[in-house]
N, C-alpha and C positions, 0 to 999 in steps of 0.2 A: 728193180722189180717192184712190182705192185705191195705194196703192204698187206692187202685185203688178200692178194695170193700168196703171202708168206704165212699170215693166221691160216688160210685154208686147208694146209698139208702142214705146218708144221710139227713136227714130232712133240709130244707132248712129255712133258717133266712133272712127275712130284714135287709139290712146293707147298714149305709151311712158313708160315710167317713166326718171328719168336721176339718176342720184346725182353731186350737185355739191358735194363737200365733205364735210367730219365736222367735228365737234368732239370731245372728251376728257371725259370726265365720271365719275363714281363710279355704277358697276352699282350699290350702295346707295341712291343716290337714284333712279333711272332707273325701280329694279324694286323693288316691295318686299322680296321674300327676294334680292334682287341681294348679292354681295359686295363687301368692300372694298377694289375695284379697278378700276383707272381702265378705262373701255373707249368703243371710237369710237362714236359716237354721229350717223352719218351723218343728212345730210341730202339728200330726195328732193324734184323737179318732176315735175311730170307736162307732157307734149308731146300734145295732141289737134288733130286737125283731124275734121269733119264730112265722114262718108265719101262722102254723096250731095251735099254743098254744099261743094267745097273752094274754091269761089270765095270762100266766109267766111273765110277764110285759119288760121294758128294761132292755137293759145290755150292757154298756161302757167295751170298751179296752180303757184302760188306760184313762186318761181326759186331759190331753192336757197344758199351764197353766192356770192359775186362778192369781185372785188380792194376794189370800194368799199366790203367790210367793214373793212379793213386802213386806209383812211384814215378811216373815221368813226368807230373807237376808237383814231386816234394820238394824243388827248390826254384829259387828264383834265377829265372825269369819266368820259367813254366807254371810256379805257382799262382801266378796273377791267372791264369788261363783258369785253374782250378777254382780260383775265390767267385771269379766271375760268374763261371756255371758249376753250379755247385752240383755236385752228379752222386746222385745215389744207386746199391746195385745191390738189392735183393740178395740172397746166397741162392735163393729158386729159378733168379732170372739166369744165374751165369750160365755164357753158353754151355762151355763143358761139358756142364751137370746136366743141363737142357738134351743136352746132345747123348750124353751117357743114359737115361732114362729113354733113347729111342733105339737103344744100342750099337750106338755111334761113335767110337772109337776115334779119337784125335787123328790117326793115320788115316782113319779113312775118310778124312775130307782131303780131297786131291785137287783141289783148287780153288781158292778165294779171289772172289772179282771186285775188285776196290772201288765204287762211283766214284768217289776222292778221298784226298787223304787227310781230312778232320779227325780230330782225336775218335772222337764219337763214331765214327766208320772202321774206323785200323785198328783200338786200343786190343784186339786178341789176336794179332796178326800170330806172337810169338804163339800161342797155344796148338798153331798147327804146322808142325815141321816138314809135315811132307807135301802140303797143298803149294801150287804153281802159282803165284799173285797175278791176276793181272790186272792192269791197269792202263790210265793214257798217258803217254808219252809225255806230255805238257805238265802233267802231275807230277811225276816222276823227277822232272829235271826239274820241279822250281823245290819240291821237297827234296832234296839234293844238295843244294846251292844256297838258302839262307843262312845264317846265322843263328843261333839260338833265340836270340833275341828278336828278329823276323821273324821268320817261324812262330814265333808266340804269339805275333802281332797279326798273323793271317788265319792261328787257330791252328796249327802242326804242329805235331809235337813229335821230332825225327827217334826221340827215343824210345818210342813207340815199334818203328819199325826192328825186322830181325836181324839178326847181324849178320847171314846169310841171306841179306836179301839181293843181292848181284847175283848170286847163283840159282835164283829161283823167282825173279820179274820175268815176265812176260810183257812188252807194251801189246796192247788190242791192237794197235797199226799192222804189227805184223802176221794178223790173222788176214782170211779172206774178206778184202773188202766187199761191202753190198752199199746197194743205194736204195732205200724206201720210197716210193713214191706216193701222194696220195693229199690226204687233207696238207699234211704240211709232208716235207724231205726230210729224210733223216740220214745220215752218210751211219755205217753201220759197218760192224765186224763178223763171221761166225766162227764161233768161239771152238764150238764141238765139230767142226766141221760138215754138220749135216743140219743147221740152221735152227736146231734146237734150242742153242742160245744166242741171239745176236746181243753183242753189245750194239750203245747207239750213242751219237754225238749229243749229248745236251750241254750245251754251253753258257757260262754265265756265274753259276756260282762257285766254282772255283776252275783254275785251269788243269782242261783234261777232263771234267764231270761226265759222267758215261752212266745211262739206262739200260737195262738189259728188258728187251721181249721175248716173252715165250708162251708156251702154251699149256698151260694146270693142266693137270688129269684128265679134269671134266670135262674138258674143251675149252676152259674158260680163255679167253686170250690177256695176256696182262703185260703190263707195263710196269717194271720196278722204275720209279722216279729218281730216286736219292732225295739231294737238295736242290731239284729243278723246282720243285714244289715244296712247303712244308705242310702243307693242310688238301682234302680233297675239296675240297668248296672253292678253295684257290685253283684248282685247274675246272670244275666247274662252272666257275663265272668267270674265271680270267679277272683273278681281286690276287695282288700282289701282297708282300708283307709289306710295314713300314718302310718310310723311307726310308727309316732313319736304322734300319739292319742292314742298309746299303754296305755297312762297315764288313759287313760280313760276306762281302761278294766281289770278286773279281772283275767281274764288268756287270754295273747293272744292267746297263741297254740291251747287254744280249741276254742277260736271264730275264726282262720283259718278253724277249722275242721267244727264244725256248717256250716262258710259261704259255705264250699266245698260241706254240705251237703243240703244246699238252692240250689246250682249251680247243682248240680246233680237230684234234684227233680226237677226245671224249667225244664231240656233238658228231663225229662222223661215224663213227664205232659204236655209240651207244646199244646200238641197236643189237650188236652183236656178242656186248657184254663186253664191253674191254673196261678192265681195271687199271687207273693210273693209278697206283700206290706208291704215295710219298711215304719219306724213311720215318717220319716222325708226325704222321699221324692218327691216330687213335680209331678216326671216322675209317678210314681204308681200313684198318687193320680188324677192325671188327665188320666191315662191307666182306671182306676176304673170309672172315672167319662163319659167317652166319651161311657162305654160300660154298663154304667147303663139308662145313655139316649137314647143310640140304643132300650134295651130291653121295655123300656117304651113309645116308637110308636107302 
């Protein structure tokens, strides 16, 4: 189907954006023309419920981190992971608490949708025992199968995950597949079964990376990115990170293609207000927020 006919009826969800956390990193690596200087490098969830079906209850992208980062690199080899990005977390950011101040109840998040499995995405998978994971397939089974020590070296940290998590993965595959058509293809899942929430194939920065689109309250039509982007300027002008964070990506060549395919959906959509919101940056997350307080006057 058309992309442009799946913004136009699709069912619209409540969505807040919530920053849980930063880490510390070199503007040089983050941004190509970035300088030599360490800067925060936050990390965003998104909080949705289904405005016509809230008996489906919540559903997180991604969770942002949690204290269970701080135990699953207290030793080595995981610790190198911790020295590296050095991650701080507000006691205001934790989700929880986030989430308890909207009267949001741990149980009642009934599904978290993984874009990948980076510390920085998973670290509160534990904090929700009843929500259904899903994820891609490719994710799944390479966090699976490393080593500790792999794992460390690709940025996973399996301790992270819950120990019931074979009884409560879901791969996106085995949702209904869709096919977007339009400025670029996107091969896509629905998640809710009424297209509410498509997950979508972003490829590139780790294996399995998945966007999910939907539609805000307002009408707004949006695109959660993960780490197909780190910055909106980057899907904006099609300006990648450093090369040299290639270290941090699974296939560069196809996350150039992904990002060219973020940059070509902004210039096609603009018009209609589509938000790419990358997980980690500041610029979205305040574009999101300034245009969700307009629609609530």
């Amino acid at each position: 189907m058309l992309l442009t006919d799946l913004l136009a009826d699709q069912p619209r969800v409540e969505l807040h954006l919530l920053r849980v956390g930063h880490c510390r990193q070199l503007d040089a690596l983050a941004h190509r023309d970035g300088r030599r200087r360490m800067i925060e490098f936050p990390s965003y969830a998104a909080l949705v419920r289904h405005v016509d079906r809230p008996e489906l209850g919540w559903t997180l992208v991604d969770t942002g981190y949690a204290s269970h980062f701080r135990t699953a690199t207290a030793r080595l080899p995981e610790r190198l992971y911790g020295a590296l990005l050095p991650v701080t977390l507000p006691s205001d950011e934790e989700l929880p608490r986030q989430l308890a101040a909207r009267g949001i109840h741990p149980g009642d998040v009934r599904r978290v949708v993984v874009t990948h499995f980076h510390g920085d995405h998973v670290a509160g998978l534990r904090d929700y025992p009843a929500a259904r994971i899903h994820c891609g397939a490719a994710g799944l089974r390479q966090v699976r199968s490393l080593s500790r020590l792999a794992a460390t070296r690709h940025g996973l940290l399996p301790g992270l995950l819950p120990d019931d998590l074979d009884d409560r993965v879901a791969t996106v595959e085995s949702a209904t597949p869709l096919v977007l058509e339009g400025a670029a293809t996107l091969r896509g899942w629905d998640l809710l079964g009424d297209r509410s929430l498509v997950a979508v194939d972003l490829p590139g920065h780790m294996p399995g990376h998945l966007g999910v689109v939907l539609t805000a309250q307002d009408g707004s039509p949006v695109l959660l990115a993960g780490d197909a982007a780190w910055s909106t300027r980057a899907v904006v002008e099609d300006v990648p990170p450093s090369r040299l964070a290639g270290v941090a990506f699974d296939d560069w060549t196809a996350a150039l293609g992904t990002l060219g395919d973020l940059h070509r959906l902004h210039r096609a959509h603009a018009d209609a207000g589509l938000l790419v919101l990358p997980a980690h940056c500041p610029d979205g997350y305040a574009a999101w927020t300034a245009r969700a307080d307009r629609s609530a006057r």
